[in-house]
N, C-alpha and C positions, 0 to 999 in steps of 0.2 A: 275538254280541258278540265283539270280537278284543281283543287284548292291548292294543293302543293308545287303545282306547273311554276308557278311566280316564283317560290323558292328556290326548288333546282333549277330552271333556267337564269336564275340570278348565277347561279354556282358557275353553271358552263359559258356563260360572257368573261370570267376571265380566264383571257387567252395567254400562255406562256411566250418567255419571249426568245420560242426556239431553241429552250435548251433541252439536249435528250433525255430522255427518261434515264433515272439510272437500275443498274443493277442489283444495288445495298439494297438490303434488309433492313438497314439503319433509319431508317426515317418516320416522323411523325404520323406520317398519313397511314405507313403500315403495322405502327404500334396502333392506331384506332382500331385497324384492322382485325389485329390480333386480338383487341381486348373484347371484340362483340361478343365471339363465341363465348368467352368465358363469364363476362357476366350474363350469358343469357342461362350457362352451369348455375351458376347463383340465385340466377331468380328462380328456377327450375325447383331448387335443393327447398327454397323459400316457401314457395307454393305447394310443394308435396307436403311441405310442412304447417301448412296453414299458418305460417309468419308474416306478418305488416311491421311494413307497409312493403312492399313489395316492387310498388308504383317508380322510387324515386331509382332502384336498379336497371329496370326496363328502362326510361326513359334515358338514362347515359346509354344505352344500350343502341338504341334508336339514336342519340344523338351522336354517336361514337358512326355513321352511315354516312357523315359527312366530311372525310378523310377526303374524299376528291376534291371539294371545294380546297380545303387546307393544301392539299398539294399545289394544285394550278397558280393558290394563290403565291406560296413561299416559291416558284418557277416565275411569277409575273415579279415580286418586289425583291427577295433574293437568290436570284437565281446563283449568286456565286456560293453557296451554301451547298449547292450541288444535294439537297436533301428534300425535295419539291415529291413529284410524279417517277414513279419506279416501274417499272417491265414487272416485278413480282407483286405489287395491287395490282392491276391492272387484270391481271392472272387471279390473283385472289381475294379480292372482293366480292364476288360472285358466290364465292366458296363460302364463305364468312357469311355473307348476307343467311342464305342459305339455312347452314350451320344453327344460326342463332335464331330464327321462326321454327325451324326442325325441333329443339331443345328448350324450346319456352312453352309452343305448344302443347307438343307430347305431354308435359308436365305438367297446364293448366288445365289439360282435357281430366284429369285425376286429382286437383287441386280441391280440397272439401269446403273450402268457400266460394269456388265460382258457381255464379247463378246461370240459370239451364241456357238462358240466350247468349249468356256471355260463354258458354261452350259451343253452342252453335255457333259463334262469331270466328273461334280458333279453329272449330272441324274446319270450314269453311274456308280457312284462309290454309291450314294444314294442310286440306282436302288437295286445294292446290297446285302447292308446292311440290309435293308427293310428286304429282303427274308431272309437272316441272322437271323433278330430277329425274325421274326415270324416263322422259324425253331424252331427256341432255346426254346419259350415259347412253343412250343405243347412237344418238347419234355421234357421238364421241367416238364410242366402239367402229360404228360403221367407217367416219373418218380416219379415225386411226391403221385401218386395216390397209385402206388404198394410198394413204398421202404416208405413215409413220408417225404422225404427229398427232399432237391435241387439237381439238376441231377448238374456235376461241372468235366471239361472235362480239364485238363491242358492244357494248349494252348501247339502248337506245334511251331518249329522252322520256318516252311512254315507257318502256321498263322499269324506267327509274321509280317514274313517277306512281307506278302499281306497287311496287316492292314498298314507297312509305305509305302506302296507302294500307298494304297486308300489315304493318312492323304498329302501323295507330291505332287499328284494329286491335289487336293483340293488346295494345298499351291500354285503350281504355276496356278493354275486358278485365285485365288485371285490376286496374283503378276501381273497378266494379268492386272485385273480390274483394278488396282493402274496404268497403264501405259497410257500415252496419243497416245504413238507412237503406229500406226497401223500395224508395221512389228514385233516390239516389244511385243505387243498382240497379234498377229495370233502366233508366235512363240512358247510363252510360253504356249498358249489354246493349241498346237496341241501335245504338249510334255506332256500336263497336261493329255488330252485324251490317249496317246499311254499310261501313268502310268497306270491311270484308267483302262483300259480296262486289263491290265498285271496284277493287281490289284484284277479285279474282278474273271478272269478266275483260281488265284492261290488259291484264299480263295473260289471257290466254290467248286476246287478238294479238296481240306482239310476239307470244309463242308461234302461232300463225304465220306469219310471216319470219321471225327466224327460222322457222322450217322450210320454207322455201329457198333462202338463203342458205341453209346448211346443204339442201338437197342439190344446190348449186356447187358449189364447193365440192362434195365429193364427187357429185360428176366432174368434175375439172381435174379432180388427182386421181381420177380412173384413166381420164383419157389423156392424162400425160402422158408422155414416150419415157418410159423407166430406164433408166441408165443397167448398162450389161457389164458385168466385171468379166472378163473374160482370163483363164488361169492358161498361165503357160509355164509347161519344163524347161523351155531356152532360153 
């Protein structure tokens, strides 16, 4: 159990009360969605440029990750607002999550004021993610091939809780960068590192096991009986 366990499992006690996910694009929880990638553009643009502070971008960035919590909630007190939990977060979060470590990183690993540990904190959580998605798309691919569809695994509790763990890391490396004090940056790179690395080891045991699960699934839409369209001139 990590420091953040208490947080998101706060998040997922509330429970809706039964109302379906909707379709809209329209709702709060999937404008958080949408905005991670883009300020993670921002801080990206920042840190190539050796601009501060840098810190309070990332951090809406990271805080913009709990659009789940805000959905369940607006589904549990108003649910007749019908703008709670959507079928397209659900779908895209993951995506987003993603997106926005991809484009912070990349961009912090070239940033002229991150100190050498606080790059090792980003390889490290970059490092990854990398393997993450290139997971994800074969198996994607492979499901796709036998079912027609997107292979789509519900994130877990332990997922969750690795993704804030990689997004803190990341946060206080940047915080780093932002510091001129050199106790002040060794400090915060080497707390940014011990996250990352706690980070990476939790999301690759849960990779682990979604692999199994994935490797379930496609076996199950191989050994479905495929429907036969059969053409006739009569």
């Amino acid at each position: 159990m990590g420091i953040f366990r208490p947080i998101i499992s706060k998040g997922l006690e509330i429970e809706p009360t039964g109302y379906e996910p909707t379709d809209s694009w329209l709702t709060p929880a999937n404008a958080m969605t949408a905005a991670r990638p883009l300020l993670a553009l921002k801080a990206a643009e920042m840190l190539l440029r050796g601009k501060r502070p840098v810190t309070p971008v990332v951090f809406f960035m990271g805080m913009s990750d709990g659009e789940g919590n805000m959905a369940r909630a607006l589904d549990k007190y108003k649910p007749e607002w019908h703008i709670g939990t959507s079928t397209k977060g659900a779908e895209y979060d993951p995506i987003a999550d993603t997106a926005a470590i991809l484009i912070v990183s990349s961009a912090a690993l070239f940033a002229p004021r991150m100190p050498v540990v606080g790059r090792a904190a980003i390889a490290t959580a970059l490092g990854h993610e990398g393997r993450k998605v290139a997971w994800a798309i074969g198996k994607n691919n492979l499901y796709k091939e036998v079912a027609g569809e997107r292979l789509h695994i519900p994130p877990s509790l332990e997922g969750k809780e690795s993704m804030a763990e990689k997004l803190s890391a990341i946060g206080l490396a940047v915080l780093a960068s932002d510091f001129d004090n050199q106790y002040a940056r060794q400090t915060l790179s080497a707390s940014a590192m011990a996250l990352a690395v706690t980070g990476a080891r939790r999301a690759e045991g849960e990779r682990l096991i979604y692999d199994g699960i994935a490797d379930s699934m496609i076996a199950e839409a191989a050994a479905a009986p495929k429907l036969t369209i059969v053409h006739s001139d009569r």
